[in-house]
C-alpha positions as CSV (number, residue, x, y, z in Angstrom):
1,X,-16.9,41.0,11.0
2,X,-14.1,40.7,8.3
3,X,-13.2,37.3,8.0
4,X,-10.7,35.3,5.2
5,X,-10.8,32.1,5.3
6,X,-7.6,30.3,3.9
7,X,-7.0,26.3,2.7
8,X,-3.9,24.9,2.7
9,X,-3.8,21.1,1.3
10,X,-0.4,19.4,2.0
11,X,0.1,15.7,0.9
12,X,3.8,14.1,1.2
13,X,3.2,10.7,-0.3
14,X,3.4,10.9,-4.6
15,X,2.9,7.6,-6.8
16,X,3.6,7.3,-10.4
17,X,2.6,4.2,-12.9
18,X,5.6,1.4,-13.3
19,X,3.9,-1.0,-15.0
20,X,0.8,-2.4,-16.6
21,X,0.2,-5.7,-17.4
22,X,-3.1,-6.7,-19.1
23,X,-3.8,-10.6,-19.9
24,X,-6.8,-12.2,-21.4
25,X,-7.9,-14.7,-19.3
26,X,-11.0,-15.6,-22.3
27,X,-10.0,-14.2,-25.8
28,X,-13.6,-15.6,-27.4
29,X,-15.4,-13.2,-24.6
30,X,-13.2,-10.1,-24.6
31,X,-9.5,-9.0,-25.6
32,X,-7.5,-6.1,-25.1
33,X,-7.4,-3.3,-28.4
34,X,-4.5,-1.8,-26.7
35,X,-3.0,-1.5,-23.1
36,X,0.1,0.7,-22.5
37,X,1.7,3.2,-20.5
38,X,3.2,7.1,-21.6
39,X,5.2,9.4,-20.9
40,X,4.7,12.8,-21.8
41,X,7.0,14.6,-19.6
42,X,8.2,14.4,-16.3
43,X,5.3,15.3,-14.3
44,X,2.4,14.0,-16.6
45,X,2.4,10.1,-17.4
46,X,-0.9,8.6,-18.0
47,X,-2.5,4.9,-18.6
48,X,-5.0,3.9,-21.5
49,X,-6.6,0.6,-22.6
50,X,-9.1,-0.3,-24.7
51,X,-11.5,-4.0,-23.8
52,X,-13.0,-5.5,-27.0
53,X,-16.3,-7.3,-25.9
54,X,-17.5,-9.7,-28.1
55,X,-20.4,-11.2,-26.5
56,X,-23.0,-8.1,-25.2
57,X,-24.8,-7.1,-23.5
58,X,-23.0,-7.8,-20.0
59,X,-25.4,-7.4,-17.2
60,X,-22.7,-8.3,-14.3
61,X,-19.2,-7.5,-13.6
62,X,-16.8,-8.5,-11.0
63,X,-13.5,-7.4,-10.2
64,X,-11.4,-10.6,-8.9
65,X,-7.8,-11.2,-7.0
66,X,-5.7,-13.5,-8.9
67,X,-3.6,-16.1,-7.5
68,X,-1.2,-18.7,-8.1
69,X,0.1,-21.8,-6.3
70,X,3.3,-21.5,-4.0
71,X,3.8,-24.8,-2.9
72,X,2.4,-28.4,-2.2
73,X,2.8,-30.8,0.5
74,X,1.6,-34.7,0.1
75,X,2.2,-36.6,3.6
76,X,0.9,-40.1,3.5
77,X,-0.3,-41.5,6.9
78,X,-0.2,-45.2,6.4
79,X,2.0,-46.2,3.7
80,X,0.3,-49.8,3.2
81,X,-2.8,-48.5,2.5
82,X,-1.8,-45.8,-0.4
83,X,0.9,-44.0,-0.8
84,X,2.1,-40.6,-3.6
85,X,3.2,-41.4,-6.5
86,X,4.0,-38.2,-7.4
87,X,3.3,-34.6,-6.4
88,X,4.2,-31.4,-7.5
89,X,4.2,-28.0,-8.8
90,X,5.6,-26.8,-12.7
91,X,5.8,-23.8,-13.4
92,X,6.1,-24.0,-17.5
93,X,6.5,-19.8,-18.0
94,X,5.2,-16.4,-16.0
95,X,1.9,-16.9,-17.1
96,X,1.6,-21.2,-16.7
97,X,1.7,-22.8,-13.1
98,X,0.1,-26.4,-12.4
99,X,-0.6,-29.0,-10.0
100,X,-0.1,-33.0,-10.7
101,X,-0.4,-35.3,-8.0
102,X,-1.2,-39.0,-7.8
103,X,-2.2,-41.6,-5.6
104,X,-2.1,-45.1,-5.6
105,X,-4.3,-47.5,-3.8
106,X,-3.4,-50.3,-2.7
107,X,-6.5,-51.9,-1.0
108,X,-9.2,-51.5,-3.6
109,X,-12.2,-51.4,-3.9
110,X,-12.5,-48.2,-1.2
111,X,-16.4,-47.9,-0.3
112,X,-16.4,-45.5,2.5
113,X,-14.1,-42.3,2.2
114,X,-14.5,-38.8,4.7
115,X,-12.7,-35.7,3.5
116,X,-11.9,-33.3,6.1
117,X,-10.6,-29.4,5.0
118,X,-10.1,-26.4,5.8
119,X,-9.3,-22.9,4.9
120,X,-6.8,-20.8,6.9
121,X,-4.9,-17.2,6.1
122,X,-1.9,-16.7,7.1
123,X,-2.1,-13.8,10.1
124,X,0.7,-14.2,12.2
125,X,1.0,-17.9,11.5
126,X,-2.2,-19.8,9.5
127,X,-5.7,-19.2,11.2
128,X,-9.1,-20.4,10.6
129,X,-11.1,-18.7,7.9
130,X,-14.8,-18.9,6.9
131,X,-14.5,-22.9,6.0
132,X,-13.8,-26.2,8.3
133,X,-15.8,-29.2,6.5
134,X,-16.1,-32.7,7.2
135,X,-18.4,-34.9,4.4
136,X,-19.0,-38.1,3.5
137,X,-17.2,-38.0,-0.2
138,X,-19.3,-41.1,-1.4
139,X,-22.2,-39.3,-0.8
140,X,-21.7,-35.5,-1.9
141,X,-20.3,-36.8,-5.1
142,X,-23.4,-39.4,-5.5
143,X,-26.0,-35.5,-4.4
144,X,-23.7,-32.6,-4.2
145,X,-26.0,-30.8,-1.8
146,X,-23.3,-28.8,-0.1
147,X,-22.7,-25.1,-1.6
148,X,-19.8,-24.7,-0.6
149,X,-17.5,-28.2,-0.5
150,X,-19.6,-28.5,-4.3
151,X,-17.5,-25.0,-5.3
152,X,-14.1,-26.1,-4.0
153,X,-14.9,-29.8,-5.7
154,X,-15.2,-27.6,-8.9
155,X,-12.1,-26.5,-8.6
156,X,-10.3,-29.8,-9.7
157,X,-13.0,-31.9,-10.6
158,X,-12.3,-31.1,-14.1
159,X,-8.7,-32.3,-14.2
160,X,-9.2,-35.3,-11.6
161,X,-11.0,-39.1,-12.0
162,X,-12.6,-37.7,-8.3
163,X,-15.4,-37.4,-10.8
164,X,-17.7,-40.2,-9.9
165,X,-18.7,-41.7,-6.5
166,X,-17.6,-44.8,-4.3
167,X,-16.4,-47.6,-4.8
168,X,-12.9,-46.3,-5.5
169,X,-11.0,-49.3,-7.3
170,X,-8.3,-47.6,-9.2
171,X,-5.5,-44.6,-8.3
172,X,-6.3,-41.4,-7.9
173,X,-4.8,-38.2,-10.0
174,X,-5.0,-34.8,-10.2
175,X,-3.4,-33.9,-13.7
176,X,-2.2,-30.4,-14.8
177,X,-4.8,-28.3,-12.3
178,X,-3.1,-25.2,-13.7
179,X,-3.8,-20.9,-12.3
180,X,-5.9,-19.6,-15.3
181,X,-8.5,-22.6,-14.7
182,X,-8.3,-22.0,-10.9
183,X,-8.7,-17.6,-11.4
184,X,-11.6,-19.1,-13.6
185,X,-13.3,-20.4,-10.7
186,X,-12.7,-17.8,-8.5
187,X,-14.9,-15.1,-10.2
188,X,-17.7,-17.2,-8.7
189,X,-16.7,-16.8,-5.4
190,X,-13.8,-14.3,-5.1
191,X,-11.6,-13.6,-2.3
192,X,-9.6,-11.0,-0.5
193,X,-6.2,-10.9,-1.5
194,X,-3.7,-12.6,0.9
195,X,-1.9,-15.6,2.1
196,X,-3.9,-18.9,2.2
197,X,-3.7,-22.8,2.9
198,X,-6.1,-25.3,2.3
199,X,-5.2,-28.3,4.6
200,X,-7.4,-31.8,3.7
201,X,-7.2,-35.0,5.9
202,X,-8.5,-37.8,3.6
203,X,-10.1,-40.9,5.3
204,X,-11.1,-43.9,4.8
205,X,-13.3,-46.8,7.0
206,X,-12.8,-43.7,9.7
207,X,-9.2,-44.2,9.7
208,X,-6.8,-40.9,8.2
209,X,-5.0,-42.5,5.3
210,X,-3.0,-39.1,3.7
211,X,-2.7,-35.5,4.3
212,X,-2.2,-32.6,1.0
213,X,-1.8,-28.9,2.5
214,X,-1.7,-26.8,-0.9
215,X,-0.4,-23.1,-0.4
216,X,-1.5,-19.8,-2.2
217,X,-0.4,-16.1,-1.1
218,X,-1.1,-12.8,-2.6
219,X,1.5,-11.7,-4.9
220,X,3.7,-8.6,-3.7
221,X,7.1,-7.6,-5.0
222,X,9.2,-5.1,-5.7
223,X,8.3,-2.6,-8.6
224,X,10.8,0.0,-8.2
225,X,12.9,1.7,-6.0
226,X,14.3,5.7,-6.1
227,X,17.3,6.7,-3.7
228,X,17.6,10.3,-3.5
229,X,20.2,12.6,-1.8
230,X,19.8,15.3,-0.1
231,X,23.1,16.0,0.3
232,X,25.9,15.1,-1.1
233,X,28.4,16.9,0.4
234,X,27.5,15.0,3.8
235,X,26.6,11.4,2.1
236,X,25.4,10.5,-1.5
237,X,24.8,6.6,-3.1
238,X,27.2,4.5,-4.4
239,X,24.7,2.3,-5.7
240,X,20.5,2.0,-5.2
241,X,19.0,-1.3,-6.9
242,X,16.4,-4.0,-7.4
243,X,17.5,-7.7,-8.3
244,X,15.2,-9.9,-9.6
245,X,17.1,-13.5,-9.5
246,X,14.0,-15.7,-10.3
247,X,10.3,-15.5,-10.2
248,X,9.9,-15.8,-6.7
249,X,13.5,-14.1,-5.4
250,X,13.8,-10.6,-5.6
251,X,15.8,-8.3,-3.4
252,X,17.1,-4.3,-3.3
253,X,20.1,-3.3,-2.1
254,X,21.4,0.2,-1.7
255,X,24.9,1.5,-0.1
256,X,25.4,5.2,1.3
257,X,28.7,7.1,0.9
258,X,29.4,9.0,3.9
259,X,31.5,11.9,3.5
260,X,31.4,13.4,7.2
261,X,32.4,10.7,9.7
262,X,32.0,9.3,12.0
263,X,28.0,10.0,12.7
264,X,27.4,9.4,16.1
265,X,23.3,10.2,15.8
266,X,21.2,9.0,13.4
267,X,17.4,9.6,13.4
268,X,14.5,7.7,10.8
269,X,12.5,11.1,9.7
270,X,9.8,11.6,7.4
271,X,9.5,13.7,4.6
272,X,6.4,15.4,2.8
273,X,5.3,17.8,0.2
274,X,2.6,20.2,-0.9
275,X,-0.4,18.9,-3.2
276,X,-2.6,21.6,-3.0
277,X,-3.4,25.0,-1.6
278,X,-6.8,26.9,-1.6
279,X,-7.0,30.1,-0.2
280,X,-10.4,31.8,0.0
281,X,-11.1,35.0,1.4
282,X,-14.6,35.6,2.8
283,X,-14.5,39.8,3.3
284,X,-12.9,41.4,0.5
285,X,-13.3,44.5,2.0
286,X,-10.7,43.7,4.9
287,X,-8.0,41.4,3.1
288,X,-7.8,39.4,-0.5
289,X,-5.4,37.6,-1.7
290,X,-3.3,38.6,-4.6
291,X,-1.9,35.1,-5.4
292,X,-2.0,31.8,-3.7
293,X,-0.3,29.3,-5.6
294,X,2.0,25.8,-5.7
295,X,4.2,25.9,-8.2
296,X,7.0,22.4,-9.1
297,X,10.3,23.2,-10.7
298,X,11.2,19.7,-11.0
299,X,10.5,16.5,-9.6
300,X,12.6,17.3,-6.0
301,X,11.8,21.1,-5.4
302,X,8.9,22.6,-5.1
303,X,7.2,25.9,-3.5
304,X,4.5,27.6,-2.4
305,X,3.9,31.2,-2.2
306,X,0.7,33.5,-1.4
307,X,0.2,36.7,-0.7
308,X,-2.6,38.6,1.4
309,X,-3.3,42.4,0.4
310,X,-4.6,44.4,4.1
311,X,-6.7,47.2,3.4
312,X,-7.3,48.2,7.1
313,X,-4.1,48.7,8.6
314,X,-2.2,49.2,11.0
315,X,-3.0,45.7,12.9
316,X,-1.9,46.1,16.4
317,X,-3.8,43.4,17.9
318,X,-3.1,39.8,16.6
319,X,-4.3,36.2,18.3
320,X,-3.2,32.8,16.9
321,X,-5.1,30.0,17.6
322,X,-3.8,26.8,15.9
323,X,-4.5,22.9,16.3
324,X,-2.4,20.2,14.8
325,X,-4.8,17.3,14.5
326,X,-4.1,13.2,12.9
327,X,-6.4,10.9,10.7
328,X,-7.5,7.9,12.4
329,X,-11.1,7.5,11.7
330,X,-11.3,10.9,10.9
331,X,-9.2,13.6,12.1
332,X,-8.6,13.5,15.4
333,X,-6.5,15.9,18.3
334,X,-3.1,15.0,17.9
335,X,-0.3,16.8,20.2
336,X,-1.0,20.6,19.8
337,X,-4.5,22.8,20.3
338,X,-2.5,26.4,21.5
339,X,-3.6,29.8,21.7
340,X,-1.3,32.6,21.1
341,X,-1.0,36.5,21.4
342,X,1.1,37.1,17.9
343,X,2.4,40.7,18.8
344,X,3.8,39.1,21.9
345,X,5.7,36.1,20.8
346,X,7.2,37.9,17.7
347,X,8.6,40.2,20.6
348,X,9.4,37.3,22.7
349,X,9.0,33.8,21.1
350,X,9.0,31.8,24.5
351,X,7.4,29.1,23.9
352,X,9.4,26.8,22.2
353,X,6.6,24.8,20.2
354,X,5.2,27.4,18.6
355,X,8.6,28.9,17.9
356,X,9.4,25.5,16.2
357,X,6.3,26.3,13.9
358,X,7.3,29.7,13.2
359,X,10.3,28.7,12.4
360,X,8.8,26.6,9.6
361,X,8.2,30.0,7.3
362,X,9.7,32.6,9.2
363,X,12.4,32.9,6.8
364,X,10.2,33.1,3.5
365,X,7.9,35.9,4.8
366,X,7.4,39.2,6.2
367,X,5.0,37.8,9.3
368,X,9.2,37.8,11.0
369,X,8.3,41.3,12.9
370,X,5.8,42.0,16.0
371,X,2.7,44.6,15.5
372,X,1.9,47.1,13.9
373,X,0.8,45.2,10.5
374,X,1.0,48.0,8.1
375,X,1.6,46.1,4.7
376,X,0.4,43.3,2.7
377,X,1.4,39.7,4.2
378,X,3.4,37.3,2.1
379,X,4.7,33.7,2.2
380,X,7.6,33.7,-0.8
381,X,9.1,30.3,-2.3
382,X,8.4,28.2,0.9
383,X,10.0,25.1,-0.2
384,X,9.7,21.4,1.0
385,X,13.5,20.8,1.2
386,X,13.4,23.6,3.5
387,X,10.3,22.5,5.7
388,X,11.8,18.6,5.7
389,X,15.1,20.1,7.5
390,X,13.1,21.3,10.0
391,X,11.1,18.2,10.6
392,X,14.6,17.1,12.0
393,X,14.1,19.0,15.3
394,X,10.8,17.5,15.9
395,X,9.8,14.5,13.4
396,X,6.2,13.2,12.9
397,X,5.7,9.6,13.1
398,X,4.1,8.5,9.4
399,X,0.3,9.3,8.9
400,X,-2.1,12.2,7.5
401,X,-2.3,15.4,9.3
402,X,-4.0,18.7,9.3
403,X,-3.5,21.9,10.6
404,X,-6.3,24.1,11.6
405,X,-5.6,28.1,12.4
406,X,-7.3,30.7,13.1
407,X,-6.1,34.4,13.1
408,X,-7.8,36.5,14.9
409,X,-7.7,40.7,15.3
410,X,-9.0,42.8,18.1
411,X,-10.4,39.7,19.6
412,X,-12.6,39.0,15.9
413,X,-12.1,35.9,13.7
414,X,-10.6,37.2,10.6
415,X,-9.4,34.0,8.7
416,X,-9.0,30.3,9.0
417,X,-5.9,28.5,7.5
418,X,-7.6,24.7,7.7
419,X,-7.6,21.5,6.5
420,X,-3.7,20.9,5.6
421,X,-3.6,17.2,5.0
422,X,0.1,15.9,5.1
423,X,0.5,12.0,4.4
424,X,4.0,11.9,5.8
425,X,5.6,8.1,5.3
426,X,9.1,7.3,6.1
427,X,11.9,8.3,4.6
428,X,14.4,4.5,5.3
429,X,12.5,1.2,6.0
430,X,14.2,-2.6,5.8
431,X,16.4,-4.4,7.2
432,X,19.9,-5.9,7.3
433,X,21.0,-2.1,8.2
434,X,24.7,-2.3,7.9
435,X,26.4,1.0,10.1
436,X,30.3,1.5,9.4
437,X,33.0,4.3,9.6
438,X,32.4,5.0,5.8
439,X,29.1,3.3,4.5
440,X,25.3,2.6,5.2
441,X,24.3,-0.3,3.7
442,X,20.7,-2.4,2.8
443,X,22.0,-5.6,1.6
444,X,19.3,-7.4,0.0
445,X,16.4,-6.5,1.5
446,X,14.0,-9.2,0.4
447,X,10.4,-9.0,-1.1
448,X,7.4,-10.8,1.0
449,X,6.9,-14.1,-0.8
450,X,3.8,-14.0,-2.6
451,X,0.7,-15.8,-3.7
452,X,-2.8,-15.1,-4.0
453,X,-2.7,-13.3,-5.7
């Protein structure tokens, strides 16, 4: 049996570094020697730092979410028993956040006091998550038995005269409970990133007396944002931008010239491109491969090209049997699992699926003609802009793909193309999509708000 087996590798999603940010959260335990970004040429940036330790050996290392506070709310429940002096957030630079709050009591001394919390994350609306507590505050801070509620106590305890236990005779503060402390803590017991609450009911003589919901989310925003046409003699931009108006407002806008009106269709495709190719023939007695290669002229065109030397020709008998298959745990059957006789649909391409397939390198390559095969097999400067037009007639929803052929002669196996991964992701997302005689437009498109971080 002569057999070639072929790999074809496609990816469409690329990422490039923006940014790097690296802050010292402990400069007498480690700082950074350097941290930076370069660019060496278009298609080759690269990242370096350097971490000076300065108290080794470290036996344990965790890697943490950061967060920060988004907002506070202080909702007293019976005014004549204490009421907010003041509560709020301060955000002194980038880096600096804090939390002040204080209480005054007016019915002092307080000798019985109940906290209730609990923690939620914010999944379509704020649910329950791991932690809903009730204690007897007079006694945990008297024992501090409970894990847990003695780990969130931690968390202010420091910058709070909730320090000692009851009677309670004076107000109550928490005083400049700021980020870097808080991130401190959280290297104890880390958590996923996301969007949380922390709502507490505080009561006292079994009576609630004040509510204070305090709000974290994971931070997301924009980094960057490339609008490229395709072209520009049917539409091109006018202008393609992010806006950052504050720390926690920033929105992109983008408007599209069109050229060719008016559109009557309009369709959300997806685009992809070639990562990798491996081609490795298995009998080099009955086919090798000459070359079998990806090559990138620039950052929006790029090819691929093989070539298959036959040394037992004529072919007159060719089967096809190809499988389009989708990641979702694995790869999975997705669509397409058809068997083919080649010299019979390159005589008569009926069947309009695998025509559409065909059609995909038909024009680069000399597999255009029905049997006999009686030369070497080539695929010639097969180039994504090419294969992304063609996704117009039949678009892929976003998600990783493979291909799996086999190509098979005088009813033998005698190569596999397999394992063609495509991450295809979509090529317009937002909202506020604007549709005129003249112009597409994004109109600031905003960021999710962010806080955990």
């Amino acid at each position: 049996m002569h057999l070639v087996k072929t790999s074809l590798r496609i990816i469409i999603c690329l990422f490039e570094f923006s940014n790097i940010k690296c802050i010292p959260l402990n400069k007498e335990f480690a700082d950074f020697d350097y941290c930076y970004l370069k660019s060496v040429n278009r298609s080759y940036k690269y990242m370096s730092l350097k971490v000076k330790l300065f108290k080794v050996p470290i036996t344990y290392v965790s890697v943490i979410c950061l967060f920060e506070f988004t907002n506070i709310k202080c909702m007293p429940i019976d005014k004549e028993f204490a009421d907010f002096d003041y509560c709020y957030l301060k955000s002194v630079n980038r880096s600096y956040k804090y939390l002040s709050l204080k209480v005054k009591l007016f019915k002092v001394p307080i000798t019985n006091v109940t906290i209730r919390y609990a923690l939620l994350k914010k999944e379509s609306g704020y649910k329950p998550f791991l932690y809903n507590i009730s204690l007897d505050a007079c006694e945990f801070v008297k024992s501090q038995k409970n894990p847990v509620s003695k780990y969130f106590h931690s968390l202010f305890r420091e910058h709070s005269n909730m320090n000692h236990t009851c009677p309670y005779d004076h107000d109550l503060f928490v005083e400049k409970l700021d980020t870097k402390f808080l991130n401190s803590r959280f290297s104890v017991l880390p958590f996923p990133s996301g969007e949380y609450a922390v709502y507490s009911t505080w009561i006292a003589y079994n009576i609630p007396r004040a509510d204070v919901y305090i709000y974290v989310i994971c931070l997301f925003e924009f980094t960057n944002i490339k609008c490229m046409p395709l072209d520009k003699e049917f539409a091109d931009f006018d202008y393609c931008y992010l806006k950052s108006v504050n720390r926690s407002y920033k929105y992109m806008s983008l408007k599209v010239k069109l050229f060719k009106v008016p559109i009557t269709s309009v369709t959300v495709i997806c685009l992809f491109e070639f990562t990798n190719i491996k081609c490795m023939p298995i009998d080099k007695e009955f086919a090798d491969f000459d070359y079998c290669y990806l090559k990138s002229v620039n950052r929006s065109y790029k090819y691929l090209s093989l070539k298959v030397k036959l040394f037992k020709v004529p072919i007159t008998n060719v089967t096809i049997r190809y499988a389009v298959l989708k990641k979702l745990s694995g790869y999975k059957p997705f669509l397409y699992n058809i068997s083919f006789n080649g010299c019979d649909f390159f005589k008569s391409p009926k069947n309009p699926v695998t025509k559409y397939f065909h059609s995909f390198f038909r024009e680069h390559s000399n597999m255009n003609h029905t049997c006999p095969y009686d030369h070497d097999l080539i695929v010639e400067k097969l180039n994504t802009n090419f294969l992304n037009s063609r996704f117009l007639v039949l678009p892929f929803p976003s998600g990783e793909y493979a291909l799996y052929t086999t190509w098979i002669a005088y009813n033998i196996p005698r190569a596999d193309v397999y394992e063609i991964n495509t991450n295809i992701t979509d090529i317009m997302r937002g909202s506020d999509l604007r549709v005129s005689d003249y112009a597409w437009e994004i109109h600031k498109v905003t960021q999710n708000k962010c806080v955990i971080m």
